[in-house]
C-alpha positions, 0 to 999 in steps of 0.5 A: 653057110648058115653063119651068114644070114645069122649076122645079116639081120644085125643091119636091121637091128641097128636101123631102126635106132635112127627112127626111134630119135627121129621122133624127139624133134616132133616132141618139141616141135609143139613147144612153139605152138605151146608159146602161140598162144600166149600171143592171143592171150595178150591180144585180149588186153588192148580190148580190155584198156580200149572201152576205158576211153569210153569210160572217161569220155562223158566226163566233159560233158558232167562239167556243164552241169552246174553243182546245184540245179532248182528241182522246180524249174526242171530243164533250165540252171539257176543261172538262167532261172535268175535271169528269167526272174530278173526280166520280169521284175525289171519291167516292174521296178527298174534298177532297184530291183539289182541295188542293194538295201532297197525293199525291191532288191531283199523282195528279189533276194527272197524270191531268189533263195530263201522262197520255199514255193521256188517260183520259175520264169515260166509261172509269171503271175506267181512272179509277180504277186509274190515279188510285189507283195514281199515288195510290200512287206519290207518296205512296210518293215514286216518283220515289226508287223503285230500280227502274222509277221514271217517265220524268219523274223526275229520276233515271231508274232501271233497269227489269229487272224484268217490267213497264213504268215506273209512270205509264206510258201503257200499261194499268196491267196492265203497269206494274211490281208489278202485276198483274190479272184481266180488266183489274182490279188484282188484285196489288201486289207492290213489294218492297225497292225504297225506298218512303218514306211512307205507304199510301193510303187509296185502295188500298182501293178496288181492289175486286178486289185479292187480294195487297197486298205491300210487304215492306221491308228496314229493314237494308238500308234498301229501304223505310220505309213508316210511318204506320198500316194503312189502314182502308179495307184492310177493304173488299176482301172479296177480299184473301188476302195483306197483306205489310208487313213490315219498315218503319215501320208505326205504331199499332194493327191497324185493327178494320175489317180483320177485315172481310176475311175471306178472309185468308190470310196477315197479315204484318206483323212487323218495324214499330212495331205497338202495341195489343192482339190483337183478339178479331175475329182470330177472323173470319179464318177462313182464315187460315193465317199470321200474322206479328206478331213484332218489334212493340211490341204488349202485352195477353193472348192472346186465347181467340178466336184458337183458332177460327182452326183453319186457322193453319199458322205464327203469330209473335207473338214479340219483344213484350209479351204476358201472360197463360197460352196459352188452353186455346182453342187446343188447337184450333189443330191444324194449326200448324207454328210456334209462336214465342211467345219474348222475352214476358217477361209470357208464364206459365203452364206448357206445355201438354200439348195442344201434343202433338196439333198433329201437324205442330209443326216449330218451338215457340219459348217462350224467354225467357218466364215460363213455369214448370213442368215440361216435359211427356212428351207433347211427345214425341209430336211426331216432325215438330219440328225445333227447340225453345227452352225456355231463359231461362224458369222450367221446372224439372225434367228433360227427359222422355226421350220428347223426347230420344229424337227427337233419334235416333229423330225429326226433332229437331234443336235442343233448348235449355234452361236446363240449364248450371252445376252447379245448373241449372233443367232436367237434360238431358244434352249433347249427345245430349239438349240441344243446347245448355244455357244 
């Protein structure tokens, strides 16, 4: 009987074998779970590839920088910086300002590139002056110039004078010659110092220029400006002195510079002037001198230059005029010079009212037409200094009154055509006459 219950347990023994493989599925059952996860590893990859659109995105917009953008001008290309420029100096010279080989196109070129200032659209003044004088400089062949040419000039000459080298990148006010009030252009001063070409039209856009000089040297053979007076001078209602003496100046007087009537000195002998004396010399109301003596301008003087009652010096010698000296400018009555010489065409006789001109120092009539006698009441004028009346048609004796200022007043050269054994004029020498002819 107890054999039985010894083999019952065996049943139990070999049950549990079947729960101790049960498990071996649950062991790999994980192994799925091991493999999920590698799906959430690569799900990270397509957000890692998605900000490289990002990335390459801003690239269209880099391409409408341009290469090379002014430092200057901030917020505008250099296309739209020539552009700008280009406005502005097309309403001072037009079409030459884009054609090739003209001094307003190196002038543009310059301002464009090669300026170190870098000028922008938006500094019009600084646009302007600097463009108008470079203007100035290659048509005057700067790079020639004695003195304070620019640095890129092939021949770098001395620059001892106040100022700095023309083309410079300092403000224009400190550039050789130059000279301004409040930051505007008010003088050009370039005297004998080898300026070859002609003047500009530009200049006359300097709205607040006052003294334009260019005195030359043809002897010594410092400048020789030539081509004719810019017209456009007429517009600065602000000029006083316009000094071109001594160069190459061709043509006539341009009507539009009676427009500046706050001139007060017009010099201009010594050039190649022709044409005649304008009427509208009478608009220069403020004129005190006028030089025009050694030209080749011809015609009658003019009555209306009588109004110009504050002229001090007038030089209209060494051309062909004719005619009579008006009666009208008996109102001449603060001139001190008076050089009417070698005008063959010039008759007439002397005229007595010359003797109210009480500041006459110099009254020049030799080699003239000019006939008659001399008369006494020149001898009132004490102040005269030197008087030619040689190499004319006067005739008769020199009145005591003007021998007498060779003692008693400021006479110092007295001439007449007083030689030979029969001459024109009686006067003795040389307590009287200086020297007879």
């Amino acid at each position: 009987a107890p054999v039985e219950p010894t083999e019952a347990p065996v049943a139990p023994t070999d049950a549990p074998v079947a729960p101790t493989e049960a498990p071996v599925e649950p062991t790999e059952a994980p192994v799925a779970p091991t493999d999920a996860p590698v799906a959430p590893t690569d799900a990270p990859v397509a957000p890692t590839d998605a900000p490289v659109a990002p990335t390459e995105a801003p690239t269209p917009a880099m391409d409408l920088i341009p290469p090379t953008v002014p430092t200057i001008c901030e917020g505008i290309t250099d296309e739209e910086r020539e552009a700008g420029i280009l406005a502005i100096l097309m309403g001072i010279s037009g079409s030459d300002v884009t054609t090739p080989g003209t001094p307003q196109n190196e002038a543009f070129e310059w301002l464009l590139s090669e300026d170190a200032a870098q000028v922008c659209p938006e500094d019009v003044l600084d646009v302007e002056q600097r463009y108008i004088l470079a203007t100035l400089y290659f048509s005057t062949g700067g790079e020639d110039w004695t003195e304070c040419n620019a640095l890129t000039s092939p021949t770098l000459n001395p620059c001892a004078s106040e100022g700095t080298r023309f083309l410079s990148e300092q403000d224009v006010c400190f550039w050789y010659g130059i000279t301004c009030n409040r930051m505007r252009v008010s003088g050009i001063s370039i005297d004998e110092n080898n300026l070859v070409g002609v003047l500009p039209d530009e200049l006359g856009f300097l709205e607040e220029l006052e003294d334009l000089d260019f005195d030359g040297e043809l002897e010594d053979g410092l400048n020789f400006l030539m081509g004719t007076i810019p017209s456009t001078l007429g517009m600065l209602d602000r000029l006083m002195t316009l000094d071109l003496d001594n160069n190459q100046i061709t043509g006539t007087i341009p009507e539009e510079l009676f427009d500046a009537t706050r001139l007060m000195i017009l010099d201009l002998d010594s050039n190649e002037l022709t044409g005649t004396l304008s009427p509208s010399f009478a608009n220069l109301m403020e004129l005190q001198i006028l030089f025009l003596d050694n030209n080749m301008m011809s015609g009658t003087l003019p009555s209306e230059m009588g109004q110009m009652d504050l002229l001090r010096f007038l030089r209209l010698d060494r051309n062909d005029f004719s005619g009579s000296i008006p009666d009208e400018w008996a109102s001449l009555s603060e001139l001190r010079v008076l050089f009417l010489n070698n005008n063959p065409g010039i008759t007439g006789t002397v005229p007595a009212f010359l003797s109210t001109m009480t500041d006459m120092q110099q009254l020049s009539l030799f080699d003239t037409g000019i006939s008659g006698s001399i008369p006494t009441e020149l001898g009132q004028l004490t102040e005269m200094v030197n008087l030619f009346l040689h190499f004319t048609d006067l005739t008769g004796t020199m009145p005591q009154e003007i021998c007498d200022l060779r003692t008693s007043g400021a006479l110092n050269f007295l001439t007449a055509d007083c030689a030979g054994d029969n001459p024109k004029v009686q006067c003795s020498q040389p307590d009287c006459c200086a020297v007879c002819f």
